[in-house]
C-alpha positions as CSV (number, residue, x, y, z in Angstrom):
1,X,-9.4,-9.7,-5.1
2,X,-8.3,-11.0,-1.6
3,X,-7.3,-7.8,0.4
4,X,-3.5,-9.1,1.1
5,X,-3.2,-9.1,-2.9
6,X,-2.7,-5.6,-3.1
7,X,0.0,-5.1,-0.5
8,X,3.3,-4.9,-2.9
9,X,6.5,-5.6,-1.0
10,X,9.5,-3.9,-3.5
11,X,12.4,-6.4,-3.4
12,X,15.6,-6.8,-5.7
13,X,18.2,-9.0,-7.0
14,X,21.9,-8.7,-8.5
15,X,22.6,-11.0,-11.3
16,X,26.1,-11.3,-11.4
17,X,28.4,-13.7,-13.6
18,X,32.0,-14.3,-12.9
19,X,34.6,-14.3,-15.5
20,X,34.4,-17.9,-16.7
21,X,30.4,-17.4,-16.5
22,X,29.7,-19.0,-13.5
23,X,26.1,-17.2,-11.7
24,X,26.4,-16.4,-8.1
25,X,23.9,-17.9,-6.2
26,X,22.6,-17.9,-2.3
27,X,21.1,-21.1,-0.5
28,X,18.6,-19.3,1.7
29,X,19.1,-19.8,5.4
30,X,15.6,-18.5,6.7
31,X,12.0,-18.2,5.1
32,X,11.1,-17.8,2.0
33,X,12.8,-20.2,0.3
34,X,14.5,-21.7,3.1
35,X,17.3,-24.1,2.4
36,X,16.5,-22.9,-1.8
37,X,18.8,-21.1,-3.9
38,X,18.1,-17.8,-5.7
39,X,20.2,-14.5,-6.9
40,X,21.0,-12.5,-3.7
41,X,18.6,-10.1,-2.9
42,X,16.0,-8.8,-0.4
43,X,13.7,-6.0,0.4
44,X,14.2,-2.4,-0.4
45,X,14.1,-0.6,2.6
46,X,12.1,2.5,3.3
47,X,13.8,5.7,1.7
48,X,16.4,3.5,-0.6
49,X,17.1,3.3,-3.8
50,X,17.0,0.0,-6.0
51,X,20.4,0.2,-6.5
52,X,21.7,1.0,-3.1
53,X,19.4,-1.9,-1.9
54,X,20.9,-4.3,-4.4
55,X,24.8,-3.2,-3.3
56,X,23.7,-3.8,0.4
57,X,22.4,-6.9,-0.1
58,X,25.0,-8.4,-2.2
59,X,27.2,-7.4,0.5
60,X,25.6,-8.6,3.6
61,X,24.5,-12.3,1.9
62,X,27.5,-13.1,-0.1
63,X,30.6,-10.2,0.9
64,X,31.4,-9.0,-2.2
65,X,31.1,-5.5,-3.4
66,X,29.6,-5.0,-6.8
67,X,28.5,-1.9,-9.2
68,X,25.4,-2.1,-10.1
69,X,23.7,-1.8,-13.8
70,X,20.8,-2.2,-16.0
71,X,17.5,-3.6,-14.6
72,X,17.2,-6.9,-16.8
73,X,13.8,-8.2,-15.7
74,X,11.1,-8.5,-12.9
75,X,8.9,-10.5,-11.3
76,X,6.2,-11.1,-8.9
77,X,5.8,-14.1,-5.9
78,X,3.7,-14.5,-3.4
79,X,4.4,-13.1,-0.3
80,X,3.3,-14.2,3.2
81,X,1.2,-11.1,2.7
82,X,0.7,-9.8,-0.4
83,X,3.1,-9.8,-3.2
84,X,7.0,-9.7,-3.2
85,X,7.4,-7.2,-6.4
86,X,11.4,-8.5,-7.6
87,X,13.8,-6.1,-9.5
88,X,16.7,-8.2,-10.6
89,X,19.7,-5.9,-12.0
90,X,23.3,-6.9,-13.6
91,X,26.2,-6.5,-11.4
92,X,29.3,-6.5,-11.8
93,X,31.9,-7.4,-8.8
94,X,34.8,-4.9,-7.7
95,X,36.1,-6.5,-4.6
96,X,35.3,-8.8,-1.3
97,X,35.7,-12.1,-0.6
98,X,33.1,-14.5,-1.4
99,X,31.4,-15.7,1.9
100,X,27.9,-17.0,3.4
101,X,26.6,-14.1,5.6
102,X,23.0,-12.7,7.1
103,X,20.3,-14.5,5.4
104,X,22.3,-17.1,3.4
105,X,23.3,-20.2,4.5
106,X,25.4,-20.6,1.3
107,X,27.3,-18.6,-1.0
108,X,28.6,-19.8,-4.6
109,X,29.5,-19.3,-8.4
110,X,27.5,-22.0,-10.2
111,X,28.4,-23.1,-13.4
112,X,25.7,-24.6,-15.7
113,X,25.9,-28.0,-15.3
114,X,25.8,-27.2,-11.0
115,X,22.3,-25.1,-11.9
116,X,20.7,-27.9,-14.3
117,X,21.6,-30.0,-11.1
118,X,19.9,-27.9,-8.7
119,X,16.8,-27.5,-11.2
120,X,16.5,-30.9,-11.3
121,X,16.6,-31.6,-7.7
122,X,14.1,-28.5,-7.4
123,X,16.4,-26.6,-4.8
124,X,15.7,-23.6,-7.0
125,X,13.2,-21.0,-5.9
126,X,10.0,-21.2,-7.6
127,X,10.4,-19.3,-11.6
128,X,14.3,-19.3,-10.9
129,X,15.2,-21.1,-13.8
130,X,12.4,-19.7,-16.1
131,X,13.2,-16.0,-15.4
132,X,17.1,-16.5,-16.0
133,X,16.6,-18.7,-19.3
134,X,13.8,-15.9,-20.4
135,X,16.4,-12.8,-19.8
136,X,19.3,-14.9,-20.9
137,X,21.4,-14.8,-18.0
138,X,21.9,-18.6,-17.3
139,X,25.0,-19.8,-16.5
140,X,27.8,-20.8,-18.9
């Protein structure tokens, strides 16, 4: 085992649908997965808890507030060092306005036929579409 295997970097994401089933999504404005979209999301910072990292986040990249439920999957990427360990948890939006902001160039509700798009055109971060479609949370 390489040595920069073992370093774990905790991360999460909030999968949140709209009322007409629409997945919000973030184009990524800096590295990884510049110019890709993904569920908003980043690392958990020292002393926080998943779900107080997943409200910040969802607030600085796309503005909106949200409550924050179950865990519905994870996942592991590589990392520039290590491994990026990814807790993705339902959310539910309560207020804000939908905007770009901090690490996201881009900030939308995508329906399916918009995601199948993007999958095609591989603008999806790498295991995107396989982790949604296994956790059915795609789209409608």
């Amino acid at each position: 085992m390489d040595s920069d295997e073992g370093q774990r970097t905790r991360c999460v994401g909030g999968i949140a649908h709209d009322a007409r089933g629409r997945l919000l999504l973030v184009r990524r404005g800096k590295p990884p997965g510049q110019g890709l979209w993904s569920v908003p999301g980043g690392r958990v910072e020292q002393g926080e808890s998943d779900e107080r990292a997943v409200e910040r986040e969802l607030w600085e990249e796309t503005g909106l507030r949200v409550i924050v439920g179950h865990l519905i999957g994870s996942v592991v990427r590589p990392a520039p060092v290590g491994v990026f360990d990814i807790h993705d948890y339902s959310c539910q939006p309560i207020g804000g306005t939908l905007r770009p902001g901090d690490d996201a160039a881009e900030a939308a509700w995508v329906d399916a036929e918009t995601f199948a798009t993007l999958e095609r055109r591989n603008l999806l971060t790498e295991g995107l579409a396989d982790a949604l479609t296994s956790w059915n949370v795609l789209p409608r």
